[in-house]
N, C-alpha and C positions, 0 to 999 in steps of 0.2 A: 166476500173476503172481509175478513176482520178488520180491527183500527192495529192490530198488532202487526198482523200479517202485513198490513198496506206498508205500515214504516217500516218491516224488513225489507220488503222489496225496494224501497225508495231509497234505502241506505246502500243498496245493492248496488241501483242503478247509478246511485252518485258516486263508491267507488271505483267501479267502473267506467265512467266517464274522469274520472280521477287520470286512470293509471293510463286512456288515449291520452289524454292531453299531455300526460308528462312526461310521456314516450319522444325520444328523439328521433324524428325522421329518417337519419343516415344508419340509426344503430342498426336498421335489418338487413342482413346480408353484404355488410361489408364497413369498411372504417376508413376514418380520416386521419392525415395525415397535411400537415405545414410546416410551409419553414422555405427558406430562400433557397431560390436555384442555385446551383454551385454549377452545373454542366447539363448540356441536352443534346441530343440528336436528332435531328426531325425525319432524317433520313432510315434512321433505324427504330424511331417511335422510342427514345427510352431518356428518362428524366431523374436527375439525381438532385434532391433537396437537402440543406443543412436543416434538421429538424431537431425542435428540442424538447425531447422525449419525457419520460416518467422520470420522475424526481431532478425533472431540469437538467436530465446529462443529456449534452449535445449529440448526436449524430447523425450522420450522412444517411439517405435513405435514398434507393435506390428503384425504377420500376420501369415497368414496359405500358405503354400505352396501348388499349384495344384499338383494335381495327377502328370501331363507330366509336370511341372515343367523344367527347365533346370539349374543347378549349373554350375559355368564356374570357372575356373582359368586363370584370365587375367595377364601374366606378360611379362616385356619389354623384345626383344630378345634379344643376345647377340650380339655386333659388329655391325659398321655403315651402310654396306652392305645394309642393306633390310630397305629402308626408307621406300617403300611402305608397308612395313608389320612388323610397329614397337611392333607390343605385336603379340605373343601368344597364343589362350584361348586353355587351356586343361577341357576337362569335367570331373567335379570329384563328389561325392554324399555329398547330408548336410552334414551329418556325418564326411567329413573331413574338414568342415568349424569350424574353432577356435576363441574362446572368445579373442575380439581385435581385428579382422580382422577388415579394414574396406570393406563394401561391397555396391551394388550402386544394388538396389531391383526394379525391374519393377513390376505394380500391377496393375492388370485390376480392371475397372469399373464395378462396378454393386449392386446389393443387398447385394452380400457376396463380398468382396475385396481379392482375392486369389493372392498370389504373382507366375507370368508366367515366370519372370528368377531372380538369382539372380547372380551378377559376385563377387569374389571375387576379389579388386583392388589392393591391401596392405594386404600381412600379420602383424599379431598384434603380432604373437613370444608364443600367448597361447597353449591351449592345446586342440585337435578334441574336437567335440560337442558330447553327450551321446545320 
């Protein structure tokens, strides 16, 4: 192979390793969604957040939790020590998710829109979901 050929191929491989890295992990198969709980139900799996959307106009966003679902409790650890592992997540059930929290909703694609994780980022100081 040539010296020309070689820097095509390396230019190649460098944007391609470009456009991994500057891919967003969530963006395949499904999108995020945040914003504070306004209401939940644990009993019926479904969660409503004030979200605030494209060009900052507010609104309520609505969803149902899948079955395997995962609830998280993200919060920052204690002490500078552990830069590589500055949060936490503990797994906890809807149920302990509180009116105010804010929370950051993954929700797959498709005919029905099921919400696949949800983390809590911020406590809001309310009281568990019913």
């Amino acid at each position: 192979m040539g010296r020309r050929a070689a820097k095509a191929v390396s230019r190649v491989a460098l944007a391609v390793t470009m456009l991994v890295w500057t891919t967003p992990v969530g963006s395949v198969g499904g999108e995020q969604h945040a914003g504070t709980v306004l209401s939940l139900d644990a009993k019926a799996g479904t969660l409503e957040i004030d979200e605030c959307g494209a060009n900052a106009v507010r609104r309520p966003f609505q969803v149902r939790l899948a079955p395997q679902a995962q609830v998280v409790l993200s919060e920052r650890t204690q002490g500078a020590a552990a830069f590589d592992r500055p949060f936490a997540d503990t797994a906890i059930g809807l149920a302990d998710v509180r009116i105010g929290d804010f929370v950051v909703v993954e929700v797959t694609s498709g005919a029905t829109p099921l919400a696949s994780t949800v983390v809590v980022t911020l406590r809001g100081g309310g009281t568990p979901g019913t």
